[in-house]
Steps between C-alpha positions, in 0.01 A plus 500: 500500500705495196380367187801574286668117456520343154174299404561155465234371281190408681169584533489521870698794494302682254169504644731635867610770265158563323332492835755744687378725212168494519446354186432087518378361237440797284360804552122541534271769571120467566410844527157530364472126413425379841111495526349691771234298716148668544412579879334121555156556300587230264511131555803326577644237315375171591694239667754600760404813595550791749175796360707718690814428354555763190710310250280201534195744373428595159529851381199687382428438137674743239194683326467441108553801462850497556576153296660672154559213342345137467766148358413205488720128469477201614718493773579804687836403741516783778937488543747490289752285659620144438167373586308737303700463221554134468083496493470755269770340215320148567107696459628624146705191425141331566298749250402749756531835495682666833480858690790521754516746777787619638488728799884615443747622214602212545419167685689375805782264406658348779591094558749278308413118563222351320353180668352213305449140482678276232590727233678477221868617638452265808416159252854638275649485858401184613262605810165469359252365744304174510141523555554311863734824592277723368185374721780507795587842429116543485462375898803690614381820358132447713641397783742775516163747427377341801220415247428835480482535125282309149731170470313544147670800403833357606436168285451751201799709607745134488339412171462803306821687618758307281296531198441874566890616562536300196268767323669791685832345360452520186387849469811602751717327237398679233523858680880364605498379845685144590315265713650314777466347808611643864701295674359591843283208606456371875565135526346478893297207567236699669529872283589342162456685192420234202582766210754731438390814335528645158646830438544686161846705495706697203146650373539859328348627864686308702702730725590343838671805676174690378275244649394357181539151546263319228133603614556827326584341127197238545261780589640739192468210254192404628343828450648553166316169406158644632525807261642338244207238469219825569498525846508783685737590812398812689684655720421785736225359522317384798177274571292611757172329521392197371139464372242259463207418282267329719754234647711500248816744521502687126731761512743676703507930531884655469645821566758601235788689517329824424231420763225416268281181583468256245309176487605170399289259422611112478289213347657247649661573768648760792861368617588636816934491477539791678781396728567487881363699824813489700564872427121612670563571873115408553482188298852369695348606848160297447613197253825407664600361860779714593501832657786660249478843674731315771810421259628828531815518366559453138809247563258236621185523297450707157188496255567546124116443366355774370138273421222759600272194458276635270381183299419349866255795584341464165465111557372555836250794360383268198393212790836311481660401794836484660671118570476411859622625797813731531644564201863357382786687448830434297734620759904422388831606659694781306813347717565133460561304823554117355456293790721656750367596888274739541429732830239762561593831675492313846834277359217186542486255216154411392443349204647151292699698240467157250155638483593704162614845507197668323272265697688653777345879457183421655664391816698781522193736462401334841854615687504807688487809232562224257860522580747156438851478432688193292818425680776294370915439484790476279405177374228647233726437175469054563131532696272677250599284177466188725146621589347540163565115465204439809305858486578750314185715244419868496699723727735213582677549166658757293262684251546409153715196575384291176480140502779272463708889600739420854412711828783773513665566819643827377152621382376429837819731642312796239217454687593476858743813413179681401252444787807626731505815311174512476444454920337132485787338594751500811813289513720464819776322651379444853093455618545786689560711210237350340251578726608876551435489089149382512409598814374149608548402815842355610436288795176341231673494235818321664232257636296429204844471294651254731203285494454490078855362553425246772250371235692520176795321665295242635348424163091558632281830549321412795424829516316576145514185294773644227645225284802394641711547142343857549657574862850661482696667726555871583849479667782610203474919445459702362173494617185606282169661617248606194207685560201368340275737288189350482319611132133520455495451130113501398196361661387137306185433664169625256153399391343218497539343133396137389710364246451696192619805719085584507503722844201319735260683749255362749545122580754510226241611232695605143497889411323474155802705278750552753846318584824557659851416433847551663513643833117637498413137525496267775542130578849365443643645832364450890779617740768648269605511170797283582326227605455359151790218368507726172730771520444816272117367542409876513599590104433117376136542602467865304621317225279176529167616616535790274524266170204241652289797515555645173411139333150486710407826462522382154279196535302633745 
C-alpha cells in the first residue's frame, strides 16, 4: 500500500498517516506511570465492580517514607489537556491557586471543531438560537442517548457553551488564531445538527500538514496564561493515587520525572481531566459492547486513543462510579462515504445510508470483520453538492470548508486521488471489475446493485427507508468502491458527575473534593458520541465544563 500521493488538506488523512506510523495522537509512554494493582488484599472501589478485576482495585498505599516532597493549592487538576487547562486558567482567574499535572512532555493535542451553543460568531452570523430551539435541541439530544445520560448536564452544556467559547475566543485572539465557523452542518430532518462549529485557524501553531489544526495554539496559550498568573504546569509528571481525609479526597500522590513521589495537597478540590480509556485493552474489553479483537485488518477498523484511563481508576478507587451501562465511544470514519450505498463483504446492503455517515460507524462495527464498502458512479461532481442542501454535517463535507466557502469538486478529485493511492479506493469500468477489486461477491453485488437502482428510479426505498432526494443511481462509470476505515478516536463515556462536574458514588452520593471534567466524566453521551445534535461536542464541553468548574470551585 502506497502512501506516497500529495496531501490534500484534511484531517482525515492525517490521523491514516499518524496511525500507519504508530504514532496517533502524539506519542505517549507510560512506563513506570501506570500503577501496579496489589494481589486483591485491598478493597475495591465501590460501585460497579469486578474484586477480581485488577485495574478496578486500588494499589497498595505508597509508604511516607518515600513522599519527598509535600504542595499544597487549591485545586490540583490531574491532565494537562484542553480540559485541564481551561479549569485551571478559570481556578486562577477566580483567585485560586492551581497545581497541574501532566503525565507527558507534553499533553495530547488532537481535534479541530469546537461545539457550542449560541456564541458570539454564530449571533455575527445570523444563526443564534431561540430558547424554543434550544429546549428542542435539548429533547433530540435525550432521545438520541436513548435517555441514557443527566438531561441536566446537557441543559448546562446548551446554556453555558456560547458564553464559554466566547471566553476561549478571546484569549485565542489575543495568542493570534481567527475564529470561524465550519461550514459542515447536516440539515436531515431526523440527524440534524442545530450548530455549526467553531474552529480557530492562522494561530502561530497552526500547522495543518503537521496536524496542528487549532487545539494545539489554544492549549499553548492556555498554559502560558496558567504560569503567567502563578500557576504551575508539571509535566513528567504523573498522579497515581488519590487520597482522602476521612471522606473527603485531600490530595493526590505523583511520580515525577526522576521517579520521586511527591504529594499534592488541594484545599478545594481534586479535578480528575485525565483524558480517555480507549487506548487500555482491559478497560475497552469490559466497558464497551464490541468484541474489537474481531476487526482484524487495519483497513476496516483502527484505534488512535492512547487514554490509559487513569483518572477513571482513581475515581473508581476514591468511591466514584462509572455512568451506566456500556460505555460510549466516539467512533468516526477516516474515509468519508456521504450518502452513497453501502455493502458489507457479502455484496448485501444493510443499512439506510441517510442515517449520517459518522452515525454510520456503529453499524458497521456490527458487519462481518467490520468490513463495508461505499459504492457509487460518475455522477459524484452534481450529487454530493446537491446533498449538503438535505443532509450533509461531519464526514459528509470537506474539512475546513468555512462558512459561506462553496463545496469544491476539484478538492474532492485531491481526495479521491489519495485514498486510491493510498488502497481505500477502487474505481472500475464494468461490475465485474469491480468486484475482482474488492473482492465482494459478483453475483451479490450485481443483485444488491440492481435493486438500489430499482428503488432510486422508482423514487421510494422500500427496502431501507432512504429519502427519496437521497436515492441515485449507480449506472454511468466509472464506477467507485471506497473502503471504509472505521476510527476509534477516544472512549467518551466516564464517571458519574452532577452538575458542578462533582464525581458521585453510591446512590449518586457527591465525592467530598473530587470532580471530573472532559472525557474522565460521564453523562452527556448513551450510545455514541455522535448521537448528540452538537457537532465538535467533544472539545466544546472541555472548554465549558472546564470554566463552570473553575468559578464554583471558587464559590464553593
Amino acid at each position: 500500500m502506497s502512501t506516497s500521493a500529495p496531501l490534500p488538506v484534511s484531517r482525515r488523512n492525517f490521523l491514516r498517516l499518524m496511525t500507519a506510523a504508530g504514532i496517533a495522537g502524539g506519542a505517549i509512554s507510560l512506563s513506570g506511570c501506570t500503577p501496579q494493582p496489589n494481589s486483591g488484599t485491598h478493597a475495591a472501589a465501590t460501585g460497579d465492580v469486578n474484586p477480581t478485576t485488577s485495574w478496578r482495585t486500588a494499589p497498595d498505599p505508597i509508604g511516607e517514607e518515600h513522599i519527598v516532597s509535600t504542595e499544597h493549592a487549591d485545586v490540583v487538576v490531574i491532565g494537562g489537556g484542553i480540559s485541564g487547562v481551561c479549569t485551571a486558567v478559570s481556578a486562577l482567574e477566580n483567585g485560586l491557586s492551581v497545581i497541574v499535572l501532566e503525565m507527558n512532555e507534553t499533553p495530547r493535542m488532537t481535534g479541530l471543531d469546537f461545539g457550542c451553543v449560541n456564541p458570539t460568531i454564530a449571533k455575527d452570523n445570523g444563526l443564534e438560537l431561540s430558547e424554543q430551539q434550544t429546549y428542542q435541541l435539548v429533547r433530540d439530544w435525550v432521545h438520541m442517548a436513548a435517555n441514557r445520560v443527566r438531561t441536566d448536564l446537557i441543559m448546562s452544556f446548551v446554556r453555558e457553551s456560547g458564553p464559554a467559547i466566547d471566553w476561549l475566543t478571546e484569549k485565542a485572539v489575543a495568542w493570534g488564531c481567527r475564529p470561524t465557523l465550519a461550514a459542515m452542518r447536516s440539515n436531515s430532518d431526523t440527524y440534524y445538527n442545530y450548530t455549526h462549529t467553531v474552529e480557530f485557524p492562522d494561530g502561530p501553531l497552526y500547522d495543518i500538514d503537521a496536524g496542528a489544526y487549532g487545539i494545539n495554539d489554544v492549549i499553548s496559550a492556555l498554559r502560558e496564561e496558567i504560569e503567567s498568573a502563578g500557576g504551575s504546569y508539571l509535566t513528567k509528571t504523573c498522579a497515581e493515587q488519590p487520597e482522602k481525609d476521612g471522606e473527603r479526597v485531600s490530595s493526590v500522590i505523583a511520580k515525577d520525572a526522576e521517579g520521586n513521589y511527591r504529594r499534592y495537597v488541594a484545599n478545594k478540590g481534586v479535578v480528575l481531566a485525565a483524558g480517555d480509556f480507549g487506548g487500555n485493552e482491559k478497560m475497552m474489553a469490559e466497558l464497551t459492547e464490541f468484541d474489537f479483537d474481531t476487526y482484524s485488518d487495519p483497513m476496516d477498523y483502527t484505534n488512535v486513543s492512547t487514554g490509559q484511563g487513569l483518572g477513571h481508576q482513581m475515581g473508581l478507587w476514591a468511591g466514584g462510579k462509572l455512568q451506566f451501562g456500556s460505555q460510549p465511544l466516539m467512533m468516526l470514519p477516516m474515509t468519508y462515504p456521504y450518502f452513497y450505498l453501502r455493502v458489507n463483504k457479502l455484496g448485501e446492503r444493510y443499512c439506510n445510508e441517510d442515517c449520517d455517515s459518522v452515525n454510520m460507524c456503529i453499524n458497521q462495527a456490527q458487519q462481518p470483520q467490520g468490513t463495508s464498502w461505499a459504492i457509487w458512479d460518475a455522477k459524484w461532481p452534481t450529487e454530493i453538492p446537491a446533498s449538503l442542501e438535505v443532509s450533509g454535517g461531519m464526514s459528509w463535507d470537506q474539512d475546513f470548508r468555512e462558512l459561506g466557502t462553496p463545496w469544491s469538486a476539484e478538492v474532492e478529485e485531491a481526495f479521491l486521488d489519495f485514498e486510491s493511492e493510498y488502497g481505500s479506493l477502487q474505481t472500475a469500468d464494468t461490475l465485474e471489475e469491480l468486484a475482482e477489486k474488492t473482492s465482494l461477491p459478483l453475483d451479490s453485488l450485481k443483485a444488491t446493485i440492481g435493486r438500489y437502482n430499482e428503488l432510486a428510479q422508482a423514487g421510494r426505498d422500500d427496502d431501507f427507508g432512504k429519502r427519496a432526494e437521497l436515492m441515485t443511481t449507480i449506472l454511468e462509470p466509472p464506477f467507485y468502491a471506497l473502503r471504509m476505515q472505521n476510527m476509534m478516536c477516544v472512549s467518551v463515556g466516564g464517571l458519574d458527575v452532577d452538575a458542578n462536574s462533582q464525581v458521585l458514588g453510591e446512590n449518586r452520593t457527591p465525592i467530598a473534593g473530587l470532580y471530573a471534567v472532559g472525557n474522565t466524566a460521564g453523562g452527556l453521551f448513551g450510545v455514541d458520541y455522535n448521537e448528540a445534535p452538537v457537532p465538535g461536542v467533544s472539545l466544546g464541553r472541555c472548554v465549558t465544563f472546564g470554566k463552570l468548574l473553575g468559578e464554583h470551585l471558587a464559590s464553593a
